[in-house]
C-alpha positions in Angstrom: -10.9 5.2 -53.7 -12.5 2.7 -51.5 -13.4 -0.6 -52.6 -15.6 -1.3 -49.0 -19.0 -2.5 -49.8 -21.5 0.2 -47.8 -22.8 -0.8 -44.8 -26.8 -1.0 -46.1 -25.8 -2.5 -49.3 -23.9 -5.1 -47.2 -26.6 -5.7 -44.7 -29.8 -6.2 -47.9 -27.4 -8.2 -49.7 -26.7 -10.7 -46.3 -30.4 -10.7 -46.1 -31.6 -11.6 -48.7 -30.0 -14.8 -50.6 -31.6 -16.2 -53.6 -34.7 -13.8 -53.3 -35.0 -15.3 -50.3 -34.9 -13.4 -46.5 -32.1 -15.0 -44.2 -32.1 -14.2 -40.5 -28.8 -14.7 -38.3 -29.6 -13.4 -34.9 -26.3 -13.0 -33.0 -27.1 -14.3 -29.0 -25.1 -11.6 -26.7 -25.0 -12.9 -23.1 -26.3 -10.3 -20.2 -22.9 -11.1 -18.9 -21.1 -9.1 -21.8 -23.5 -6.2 -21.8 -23.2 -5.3 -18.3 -27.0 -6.8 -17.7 -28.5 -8.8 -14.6 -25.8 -7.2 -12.1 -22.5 -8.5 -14.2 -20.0 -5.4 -15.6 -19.3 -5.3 -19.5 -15.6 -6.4 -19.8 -14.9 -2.9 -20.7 -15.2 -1.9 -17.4 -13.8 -4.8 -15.8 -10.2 -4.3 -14.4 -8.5 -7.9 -14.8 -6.1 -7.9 -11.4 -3.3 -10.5 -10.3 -1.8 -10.8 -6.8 1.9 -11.4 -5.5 3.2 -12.3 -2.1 -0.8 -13.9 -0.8 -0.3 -14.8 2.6 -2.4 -14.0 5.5 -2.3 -10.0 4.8 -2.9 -10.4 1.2 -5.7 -12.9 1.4 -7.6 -10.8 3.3 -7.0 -7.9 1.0 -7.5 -10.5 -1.6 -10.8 -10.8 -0.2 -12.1 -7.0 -0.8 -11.0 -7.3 -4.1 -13.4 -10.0 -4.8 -16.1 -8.3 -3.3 -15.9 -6.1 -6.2 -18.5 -6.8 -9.1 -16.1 -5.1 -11.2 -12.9 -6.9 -10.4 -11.7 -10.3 -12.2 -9.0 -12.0 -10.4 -6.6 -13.6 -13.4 -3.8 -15.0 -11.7 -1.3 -15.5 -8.1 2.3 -15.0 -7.9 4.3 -16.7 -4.9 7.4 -18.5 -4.0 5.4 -20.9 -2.0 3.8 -23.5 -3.9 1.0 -24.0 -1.0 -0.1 -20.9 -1.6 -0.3 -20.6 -4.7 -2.2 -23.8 -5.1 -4.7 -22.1 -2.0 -5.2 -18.9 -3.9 -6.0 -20.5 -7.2 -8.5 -22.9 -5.3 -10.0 -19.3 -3.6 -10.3 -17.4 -6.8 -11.7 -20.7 -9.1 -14.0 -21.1 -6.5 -15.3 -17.4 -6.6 -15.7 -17.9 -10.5 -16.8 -21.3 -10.6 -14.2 -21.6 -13.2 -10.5 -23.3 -13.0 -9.3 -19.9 -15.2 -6.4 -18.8 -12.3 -3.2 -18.7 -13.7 -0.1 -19.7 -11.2 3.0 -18.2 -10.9 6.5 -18.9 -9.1 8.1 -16.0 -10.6 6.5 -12.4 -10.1 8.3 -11.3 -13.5 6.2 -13.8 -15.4 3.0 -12.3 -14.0 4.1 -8.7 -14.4 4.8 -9.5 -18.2 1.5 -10.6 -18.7 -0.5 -8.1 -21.4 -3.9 -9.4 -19.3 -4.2 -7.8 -16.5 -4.3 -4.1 -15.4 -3.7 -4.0 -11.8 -1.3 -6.3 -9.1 -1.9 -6.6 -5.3 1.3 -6.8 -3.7 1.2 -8.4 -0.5 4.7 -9.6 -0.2 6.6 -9.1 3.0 8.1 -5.5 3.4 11.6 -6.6 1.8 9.9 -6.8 -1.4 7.5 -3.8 -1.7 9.2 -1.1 -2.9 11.5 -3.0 -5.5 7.9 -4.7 -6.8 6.0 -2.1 -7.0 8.4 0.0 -8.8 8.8 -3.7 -11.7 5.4 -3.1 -11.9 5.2 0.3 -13.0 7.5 -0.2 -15.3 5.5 -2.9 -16.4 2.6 -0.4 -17.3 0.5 -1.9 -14.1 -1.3 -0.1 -11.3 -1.1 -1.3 -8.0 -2.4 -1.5 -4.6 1.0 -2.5 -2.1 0.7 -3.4 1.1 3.0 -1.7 3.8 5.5 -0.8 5.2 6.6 0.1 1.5 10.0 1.3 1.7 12.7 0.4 3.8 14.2 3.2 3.7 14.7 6.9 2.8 16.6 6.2 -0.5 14.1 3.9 -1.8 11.3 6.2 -0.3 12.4 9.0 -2.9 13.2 6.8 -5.8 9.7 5.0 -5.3 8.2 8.4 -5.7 9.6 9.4 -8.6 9.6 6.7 -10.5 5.3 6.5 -9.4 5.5 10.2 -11.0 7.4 9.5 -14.3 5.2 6.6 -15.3 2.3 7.7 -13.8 0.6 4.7 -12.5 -1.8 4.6 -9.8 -0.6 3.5 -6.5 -2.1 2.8 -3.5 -0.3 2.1 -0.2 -2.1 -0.5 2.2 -2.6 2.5 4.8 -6.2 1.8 4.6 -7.1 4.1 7.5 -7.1 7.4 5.0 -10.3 6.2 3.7 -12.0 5.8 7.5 -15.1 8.5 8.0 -13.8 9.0 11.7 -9.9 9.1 10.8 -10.8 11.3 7.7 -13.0 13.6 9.8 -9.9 13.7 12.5 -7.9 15.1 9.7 -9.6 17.4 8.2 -10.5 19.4 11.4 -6.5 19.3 12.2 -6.0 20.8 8.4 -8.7 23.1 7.9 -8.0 25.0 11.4 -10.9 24.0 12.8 -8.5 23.3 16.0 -6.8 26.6 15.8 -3.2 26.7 15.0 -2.2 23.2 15.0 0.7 22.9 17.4 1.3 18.6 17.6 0.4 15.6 16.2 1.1 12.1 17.8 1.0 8.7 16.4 1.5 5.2 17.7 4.6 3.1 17.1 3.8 0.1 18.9 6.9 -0.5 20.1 10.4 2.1 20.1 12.9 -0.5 19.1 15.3 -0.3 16.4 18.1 -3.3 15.5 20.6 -4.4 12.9 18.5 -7.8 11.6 20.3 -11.1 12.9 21.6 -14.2 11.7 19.8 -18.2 12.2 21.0 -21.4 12.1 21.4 -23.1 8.4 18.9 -25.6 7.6 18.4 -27.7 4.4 17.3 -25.4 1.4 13.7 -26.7 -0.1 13.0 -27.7 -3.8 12.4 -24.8 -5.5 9.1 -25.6 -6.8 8.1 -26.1 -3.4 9.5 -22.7 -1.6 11.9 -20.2 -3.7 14.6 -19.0 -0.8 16.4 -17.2 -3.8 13.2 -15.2 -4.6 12.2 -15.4 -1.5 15.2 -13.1 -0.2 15.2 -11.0 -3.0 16.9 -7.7 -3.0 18.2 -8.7 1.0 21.5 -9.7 1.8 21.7 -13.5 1.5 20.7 -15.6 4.6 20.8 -19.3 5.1 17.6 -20.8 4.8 15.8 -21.6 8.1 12.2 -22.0 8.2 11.5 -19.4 11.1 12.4 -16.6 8.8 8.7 -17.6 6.9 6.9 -17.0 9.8 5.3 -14.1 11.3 6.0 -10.6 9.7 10.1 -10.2 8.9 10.9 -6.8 8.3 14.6 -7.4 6.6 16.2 -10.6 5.8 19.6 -9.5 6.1 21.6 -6.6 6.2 19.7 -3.6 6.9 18.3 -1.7 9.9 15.0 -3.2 11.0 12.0 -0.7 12.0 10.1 -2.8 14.2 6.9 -0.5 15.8 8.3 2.6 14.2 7.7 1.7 10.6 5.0 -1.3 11.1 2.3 0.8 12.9 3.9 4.1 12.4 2.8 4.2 8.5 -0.2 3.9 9.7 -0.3 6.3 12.6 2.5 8.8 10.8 0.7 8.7 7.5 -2.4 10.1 9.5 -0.5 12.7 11.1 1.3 13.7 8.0 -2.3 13.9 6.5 -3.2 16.0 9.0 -0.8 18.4 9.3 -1.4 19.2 5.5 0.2 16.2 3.4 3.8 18.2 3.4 7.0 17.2 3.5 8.5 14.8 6.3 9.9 16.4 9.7 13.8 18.4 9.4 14.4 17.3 13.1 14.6 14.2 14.8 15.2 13.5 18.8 16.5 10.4 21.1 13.4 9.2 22.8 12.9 10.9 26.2 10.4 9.9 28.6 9.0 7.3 26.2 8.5 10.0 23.9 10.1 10.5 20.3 9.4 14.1 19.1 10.3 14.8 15.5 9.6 18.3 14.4 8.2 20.0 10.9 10.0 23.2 9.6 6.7 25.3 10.3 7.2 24.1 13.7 4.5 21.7 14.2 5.6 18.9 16.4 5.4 14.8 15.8 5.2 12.9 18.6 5.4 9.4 18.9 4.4 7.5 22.1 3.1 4.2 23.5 1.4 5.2 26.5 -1.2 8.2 27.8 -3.8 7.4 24.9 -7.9 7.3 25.6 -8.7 4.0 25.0 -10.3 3.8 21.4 -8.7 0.6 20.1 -5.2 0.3 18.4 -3.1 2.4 15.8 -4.2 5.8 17.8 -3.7 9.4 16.9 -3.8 12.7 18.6 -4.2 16.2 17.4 -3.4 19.0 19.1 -4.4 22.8 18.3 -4.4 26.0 20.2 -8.5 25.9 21.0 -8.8 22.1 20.6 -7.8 18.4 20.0 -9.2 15.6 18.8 -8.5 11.9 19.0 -9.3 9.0 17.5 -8.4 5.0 17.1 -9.5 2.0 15.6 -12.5 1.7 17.5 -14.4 4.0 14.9 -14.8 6.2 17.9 -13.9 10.3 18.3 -13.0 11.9 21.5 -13.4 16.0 20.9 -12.3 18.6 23.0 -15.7 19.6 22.4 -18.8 18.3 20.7 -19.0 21.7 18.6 -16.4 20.6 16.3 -19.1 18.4 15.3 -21.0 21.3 13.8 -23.5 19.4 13.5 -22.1 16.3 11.4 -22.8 12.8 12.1 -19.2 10.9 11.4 -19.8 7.1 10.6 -18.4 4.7 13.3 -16.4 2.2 11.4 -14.3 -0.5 13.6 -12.0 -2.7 13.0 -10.0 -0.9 10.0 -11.0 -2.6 7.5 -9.5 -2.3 3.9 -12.7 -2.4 1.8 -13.2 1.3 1.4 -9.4 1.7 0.7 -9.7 -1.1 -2.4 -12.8 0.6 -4.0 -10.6 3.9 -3.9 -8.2 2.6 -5.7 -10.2 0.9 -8.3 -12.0 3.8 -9.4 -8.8 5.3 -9.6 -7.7 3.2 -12.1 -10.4 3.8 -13.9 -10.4 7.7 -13.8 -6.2 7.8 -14.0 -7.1 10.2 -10.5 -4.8 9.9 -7.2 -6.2 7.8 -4.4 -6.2 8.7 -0.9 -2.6 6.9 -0.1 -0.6 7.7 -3.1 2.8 7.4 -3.9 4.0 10.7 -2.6 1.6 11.3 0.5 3.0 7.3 1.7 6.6 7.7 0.7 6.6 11.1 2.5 5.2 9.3 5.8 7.8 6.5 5.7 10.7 8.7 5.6 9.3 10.2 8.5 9.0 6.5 10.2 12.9 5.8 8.9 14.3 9.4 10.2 12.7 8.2 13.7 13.9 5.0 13.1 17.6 6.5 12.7 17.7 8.7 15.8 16.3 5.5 17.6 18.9 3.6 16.5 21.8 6.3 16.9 20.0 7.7 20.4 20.5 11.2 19.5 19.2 14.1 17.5 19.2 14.4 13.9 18.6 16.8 11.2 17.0 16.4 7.6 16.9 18.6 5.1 14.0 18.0 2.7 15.5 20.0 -0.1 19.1 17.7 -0.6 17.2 14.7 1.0 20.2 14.2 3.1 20.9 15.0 7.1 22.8 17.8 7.8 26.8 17.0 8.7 26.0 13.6 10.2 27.7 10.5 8.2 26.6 8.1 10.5 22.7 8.9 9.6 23.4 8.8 5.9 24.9 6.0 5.8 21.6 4.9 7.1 19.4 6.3 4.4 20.2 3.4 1.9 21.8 0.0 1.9 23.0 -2.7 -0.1 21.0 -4.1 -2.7 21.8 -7.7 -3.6 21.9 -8.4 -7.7 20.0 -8.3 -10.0 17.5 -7.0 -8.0 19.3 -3.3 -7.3 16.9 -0.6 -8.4 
């Protein structure tokens, strides 16, 4: 039996204290019921950022935009920024709340927060994001995301067995022009799509150098150990924090190929149907790179012979039409009845806002978002096979079904590399 006191006998007896009435009026702020503008707490997701350099602040930036978003704390091996960030988000809040972190471990065991922004350089992003699942937190992760096949597949799963939300930083999947591109190309509004083409910026693959030794900083000050990460270790020298460093050691670099070709391959790969990454790979020709999808559709990269609509271009091509678009927020159609009488938004300059909201109510409805794990992963082993027939100057094959190419040691060596400990996933 149940010794609680029932809830009306409770509430007459509080009331009422030596015959007389006693009123205790409880003061909820608007703030905590969602009033005036504010979001309840309940609906609040608490977020932290690692790696917050000049990509991540302005993604940092969207975030805060976002009534329902409270930014809890920064991760980063460089104390300046850290300090900057904190100063950023204390300012937003008018508080000094902003946690700081050297290690990204300490903010991913934190019970706090819900979500991370990773905007580390590319070294890190796979090997973080997967840390974070792990660590029961969604994540928006900047790209490239993999650096190579290997971690391409294991990123995947591991997104699938935990299911946590994921969102890759190809921000372009949720642009009304890029969107409507793709949609003609997969609903056959072109006819039988026949080829796809995407930007690379640049058809250079290397093996990642070697620089001059220089004196290691205080670690409090700049972290080279975490800094490098899973890389091959490198002597520290203060070029290798500047600018955008694909690999710090060891592995094969992707230049234009896997910078802007996430973004240009992941819109083809959405276009041709979000299906598995091309079986055949060619040595550029003619300043052309064809790759080629088992139902024969053909993915071309290029640098030159686009319309002039702004950077990170793509072209679709179908038996009765093609359309192409770029960053301008501008369509070129084959013709203006593929319109069928739509109005598409113009939206320039790529920005990432629409691409953050996405993922936030994502997180809230446990839903995919427009650049999940699988659609992104799938797109950067496209980038990577490129990458290796670039890098080899001849054809290659992939098979999709044993993830492997086909009687070619010298390209699967190149699927993987060495991971430095502990950091080996």
């Amino acid at each position: 039996m149940s010794n609680a006191l029932p809830r009306r006998q409770f509430l007459k007896s509080a009331l009422s204290i030596g015959g007389t009435a006693v009123l205790a009026p409880t003061i909820i702020p608007s703030s905590a019921l969602g009033l005036d503008g504010n979001v309840a707490p309940s609906e609040r997701i608490v977020v932290g950022g690692i790696g917050i350099g000049n990509r991540g602040t302005y993604d940092l930036g969207c975030f805060l935009e976002q009534n329902d978003v409270r930014f809890a704390a920064v991760c980063d091996v460089k104390e300046s920024r850290r300090v900057g960030v904190k100063k950023l988000a204390d300012g937003k809040y008018g508080n000094q709340a902003c946690e700081m972190h050297r290690d990204y471990r300490e903010l991913l065991d934190r019970s706090d927060l819900d979500a991370v922004l990773i905007a580390t350089g590319p070294n890190w992003h796979a090997t973080m994001a997967m840390n974070a699942a792990k660590a029961g937190k969604d994540m928006y992760c900047e790209k490239p995301c993999t650096k190579n096949i290997s971690q391409s597949l294991i990123l995947k799963e591991t997104m699938r067995r935990t299911g946590r939300v994921f969102q890759a930083g190809t921000q372009r999947r949720n642009l009304p022009h890029f969107a409507f591109a793709c949609e003609l190309a997969r609903t056959g509004k072109l006819g039988k799509l026949k080829k796809v083409y995407a930007h690379p910026a640049g058809m250079q693959a290397m093996m990642s150098g070697w620089l001059p030794a220089f004196p290691e900083p205080d670690k409090e000050v700049i972290d080279w150990d975490l800094y490098l990460g899973p890389a091959a270790w490198r002597p520290f020298n203060p070029k290798l924090l500047d600018g955008f460093n694909f690999e710090k050691g060891g592995g094969l670099v992707g230049g234009g190929v896997l910078e802007w070709g996430s973004h240009c391959v992941d819109l083809c790969q959405w276009a041709v149907g979000d299906c598995l990454p091309p079986v055949e790979y060619n040595a550029p020709k003619d300043g052309e790179l064809m790759a080629r999808y088992e139902n024969g559709v053909e993915l071309i990269f290029r640098e030159k012979g686009w319309i002039p609509l702004g950077s990170c271009p793509v072209r679709f091509e179908g038996e009765t039409g093609w359309v192409e678009a770029g960053d301008s927020g501008k369509l070129v159609l084959s013709s203006p009845e593929l319109l069928a009488g739509r109005t598409v938004a113009e939206v320039g300059g790529y920005p990432a806002t629409f691409h953050v909201r996405d993922f936030l109510d994502c997180v809230k409805s446990r839903s995919q978002p427009k650049g999940n794990a699988e659609a992104a992963c799938n797109a950067h082993i496209a980038c990577h096979g490129a990458n290796i027939a670039l890098f080899l100057g001849r054809t290659v094959k992939f098979d999709n079904k044993t993830n492997a190419f086909v009687d070619d040691a010298d390209a699967n060596r190149l699927r993987s590399e060495a991971i430095r400990e502990p950091w080996r996933l």
